[in-house]
N, C-alpha and C positions, 0 to 999 in steps of 0.2 A: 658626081654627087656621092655615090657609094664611099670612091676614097677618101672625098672629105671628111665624111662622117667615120669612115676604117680609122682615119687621121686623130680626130680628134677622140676617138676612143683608146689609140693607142697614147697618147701624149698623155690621157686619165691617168691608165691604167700605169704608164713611168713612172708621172706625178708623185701616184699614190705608191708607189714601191720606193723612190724617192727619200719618202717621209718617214716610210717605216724604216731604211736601212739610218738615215739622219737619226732616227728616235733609237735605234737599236745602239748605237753607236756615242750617243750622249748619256744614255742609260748608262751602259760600258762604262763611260769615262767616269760616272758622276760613283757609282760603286768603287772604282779602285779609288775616287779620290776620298770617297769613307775609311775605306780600309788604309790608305795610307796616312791619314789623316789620325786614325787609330794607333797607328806604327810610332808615330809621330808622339804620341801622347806617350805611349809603354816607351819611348825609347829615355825620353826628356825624364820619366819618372825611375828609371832604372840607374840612368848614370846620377842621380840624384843619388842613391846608395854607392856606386861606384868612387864618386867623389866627395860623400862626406859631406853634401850643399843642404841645408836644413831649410834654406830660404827655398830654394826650388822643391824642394821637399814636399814641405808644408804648403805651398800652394797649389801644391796640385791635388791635394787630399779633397774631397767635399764637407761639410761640415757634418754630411750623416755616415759618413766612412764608419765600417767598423771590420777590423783586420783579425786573424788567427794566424798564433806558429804552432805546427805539428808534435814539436817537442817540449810543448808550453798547454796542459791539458787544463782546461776549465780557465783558459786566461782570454781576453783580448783588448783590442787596444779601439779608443771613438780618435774622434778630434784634437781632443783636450790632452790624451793622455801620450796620443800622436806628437803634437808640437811638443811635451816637457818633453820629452824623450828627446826628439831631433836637436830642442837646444842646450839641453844638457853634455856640458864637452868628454864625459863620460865613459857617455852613452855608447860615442864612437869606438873608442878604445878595444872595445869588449869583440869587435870581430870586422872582416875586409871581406866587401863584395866584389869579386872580377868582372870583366866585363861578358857578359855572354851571348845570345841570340835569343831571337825574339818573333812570335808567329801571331795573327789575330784573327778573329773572326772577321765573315765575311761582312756582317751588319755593322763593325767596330764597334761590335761591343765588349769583346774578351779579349784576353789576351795573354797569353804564356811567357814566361821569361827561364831559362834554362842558363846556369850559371855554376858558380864553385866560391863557396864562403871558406874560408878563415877564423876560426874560436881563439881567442885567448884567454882561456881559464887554467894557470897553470901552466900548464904546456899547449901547444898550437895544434889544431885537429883541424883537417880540412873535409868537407862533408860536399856533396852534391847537392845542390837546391834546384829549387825546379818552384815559380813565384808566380801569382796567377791572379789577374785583376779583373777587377769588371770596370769599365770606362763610359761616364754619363755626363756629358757638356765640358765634354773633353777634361775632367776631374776623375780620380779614383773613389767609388765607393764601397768595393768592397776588396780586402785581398787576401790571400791563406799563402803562407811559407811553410813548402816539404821538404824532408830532405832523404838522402840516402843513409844508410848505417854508416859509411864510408867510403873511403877513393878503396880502387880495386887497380891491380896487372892485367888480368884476366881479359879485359874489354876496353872498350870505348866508351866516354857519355857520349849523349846525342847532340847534336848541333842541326839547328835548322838552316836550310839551305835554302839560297834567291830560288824563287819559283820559275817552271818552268814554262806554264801556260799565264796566257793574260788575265792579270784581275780584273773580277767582273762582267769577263766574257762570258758567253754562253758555253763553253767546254770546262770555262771553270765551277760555274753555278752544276754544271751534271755532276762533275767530280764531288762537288759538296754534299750534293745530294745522294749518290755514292757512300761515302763517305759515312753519311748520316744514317745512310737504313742498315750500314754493315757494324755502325759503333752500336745500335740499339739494336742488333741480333747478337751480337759479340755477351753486351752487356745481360739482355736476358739471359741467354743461356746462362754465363756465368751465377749469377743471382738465382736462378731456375735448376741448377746442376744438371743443365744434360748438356754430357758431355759431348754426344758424336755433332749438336749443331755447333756448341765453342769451339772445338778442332775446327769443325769446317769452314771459318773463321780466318785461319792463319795458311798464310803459305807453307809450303814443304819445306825451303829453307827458311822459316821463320829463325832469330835470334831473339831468344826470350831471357829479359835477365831481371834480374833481383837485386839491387845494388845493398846487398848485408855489408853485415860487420862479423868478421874483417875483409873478408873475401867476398865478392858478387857471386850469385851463381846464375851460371848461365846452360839454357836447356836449348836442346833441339825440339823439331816438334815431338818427336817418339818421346823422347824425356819428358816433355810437359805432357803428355799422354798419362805416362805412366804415374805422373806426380799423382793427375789429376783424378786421375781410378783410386787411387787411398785416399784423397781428401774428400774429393764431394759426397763421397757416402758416410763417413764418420759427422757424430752429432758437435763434433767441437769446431769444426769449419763452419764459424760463420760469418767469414770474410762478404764481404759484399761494396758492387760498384753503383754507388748512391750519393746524391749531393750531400753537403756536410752542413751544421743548422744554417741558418740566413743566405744561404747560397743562392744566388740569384742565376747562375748556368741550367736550365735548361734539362731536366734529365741528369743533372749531376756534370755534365760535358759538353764542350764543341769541339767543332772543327778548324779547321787554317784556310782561311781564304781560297786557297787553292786546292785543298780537298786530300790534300799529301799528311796533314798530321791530325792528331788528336789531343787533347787534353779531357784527363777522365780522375774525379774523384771517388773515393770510397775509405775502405777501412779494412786492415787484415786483422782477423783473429783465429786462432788458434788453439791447438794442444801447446801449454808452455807459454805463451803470447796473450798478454792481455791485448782490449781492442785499441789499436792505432792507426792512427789516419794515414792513407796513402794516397797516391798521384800515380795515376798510370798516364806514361808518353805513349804514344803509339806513331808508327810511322807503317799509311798505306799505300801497297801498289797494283793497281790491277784489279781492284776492288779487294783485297785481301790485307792482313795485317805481315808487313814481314818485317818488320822487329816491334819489342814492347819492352820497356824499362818499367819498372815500378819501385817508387823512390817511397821508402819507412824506415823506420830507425827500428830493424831486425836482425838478429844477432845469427849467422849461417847455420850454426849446430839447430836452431830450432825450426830451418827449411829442412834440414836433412834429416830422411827416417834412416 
């Protein structure tokens, strides 16, 4: 009698573990197929500029879209002014999107696009863009275009790369989470100036760079140390990492699904520098930032004391 009843409490207690690994596991699957589903949308909306397709375009806009470029102050673009533009043959002429890589949030609601334009005004100037959507019924309604000062020798841009843990998993959701408490200490301090919790922030080998014109500049952490001992204390830095108007991110930024990058808006301004919108990448590991790019259209001489 004992072992029947040992029996059938252990067959429960399977059952019920059974259920939870089945539910943990459908969970799993049902989150990456959001986020990929996400992917899906930033990718179809991206080669849509790559290829110059106004029909794929335009459909994928929602009718309360409303867009910003960085180098376009007090401009933006709804629906309406969306499609003449895309069917105006023009339009296109005027500059060439590459193809680039692409990260999204774990909810699919964001999503980053990292890439290299093409100007034809005159003469041909290629500039870093870094393109950043919000995505609602699988349609764009909001998106802001950054860029660099210029191409540099100096460095590398960033490319996101296939993740390495599962989406949706439980080690991915920590990492996010990770992720998240370190972008919003990263970002207080910065906006807060104290300096020793921003350091404590970054890895030892962090690569910190500035994509100016002509040149990037790129610091170690001891260099961004030092930058940041004569900025944060003068009353003309009042650069700060803050969403930009109608921005629907969150704290101005998220994270990548798997907890490895960042997308962060704000604004530098300066001694020399009126205020301009920037984009900070981040790429973290170990809970730490060990590189950061920051894409504005800033002229080197006015990073350098």
């Amino acid at each position: 009698m004992k072992n029947q009843k040992w029996n059938r409490v252990l067959s429960i207690v399977l059952s019920a573990l059974c259920l939870v690994l089945l539910s943990a596991c459908d969970s799993s699957k049902s989150k990456k197929a959001i986020v990929d589903n996400a992917l899906s949308v930033a990718e179809k909306y991206h080669n849509s500029w790559v290829d110059k397709d106004p029909d794929v375009l335009t459909s994928l806009l929602s009718e309360d879209v409303i867009g910003f470029d960085a180098s376009m102050a007090n401009w933006s673009y709804n629906k309406k002014s969306s499609d003449d533009m895309a069917r105006d043959p023009d339009f296109w002429t005027g500059f060439k999107v590459y193809k680039g890589t692409i990260f999204v949030s774990q909810d699919g609601q964001f999503a980053a696009i990292l890439t290299i334009m093409d100007f034809y005004q005159g003469t041909t100037s290629q500039l870093p863009n870094a393109h950043i959507i919000a995505i609602k019924d699988d349609q764009i309604y909001f998106a802001y275009d950054y860029y660099g000062g210029g191409m540099s020798d100096v460095g590398f841009l960033p490319k996101i790369e296939s993740s390495t843990v599962e989406i949706g998993s439980s080690e991915a959701e920590d990492l996010v989470q990770q992720a998240t408490e370190l972008v919003k200490k990263w970002q207080g301090a910065f906006n807060g100036r104290e300096t020793e919790t921003y350091l404590s922030c970054y890895a030892e080998d962090v690569h910190y760079i500035d994509l100016a014109n002509p040149e990037w500049r790129v610091m170690t952490k001891d260099e961004l140390a030092k930058d940041i001992d004569l900025r944060f204390p003068r009353s003309t830095f009042t650069s700060k990492l803050e969403a930009s108007k109608f921005s629907p991110f969150p704290d101005g930024f998220f994270i990548s699904a798997d907890g490895h990058y960042a997308a962060i808006q704000g604004t530098y301004h300066d001694l020399g520098v009126s205020e301009k919108p920037m984009f900070t990448f981040l790429m973290i590991e170990n809970g730490l930032i060990v590189s950061q790019y920051n894409y504005m259209e800033v002229d080197l001489d006015h990073l350098i004391e």
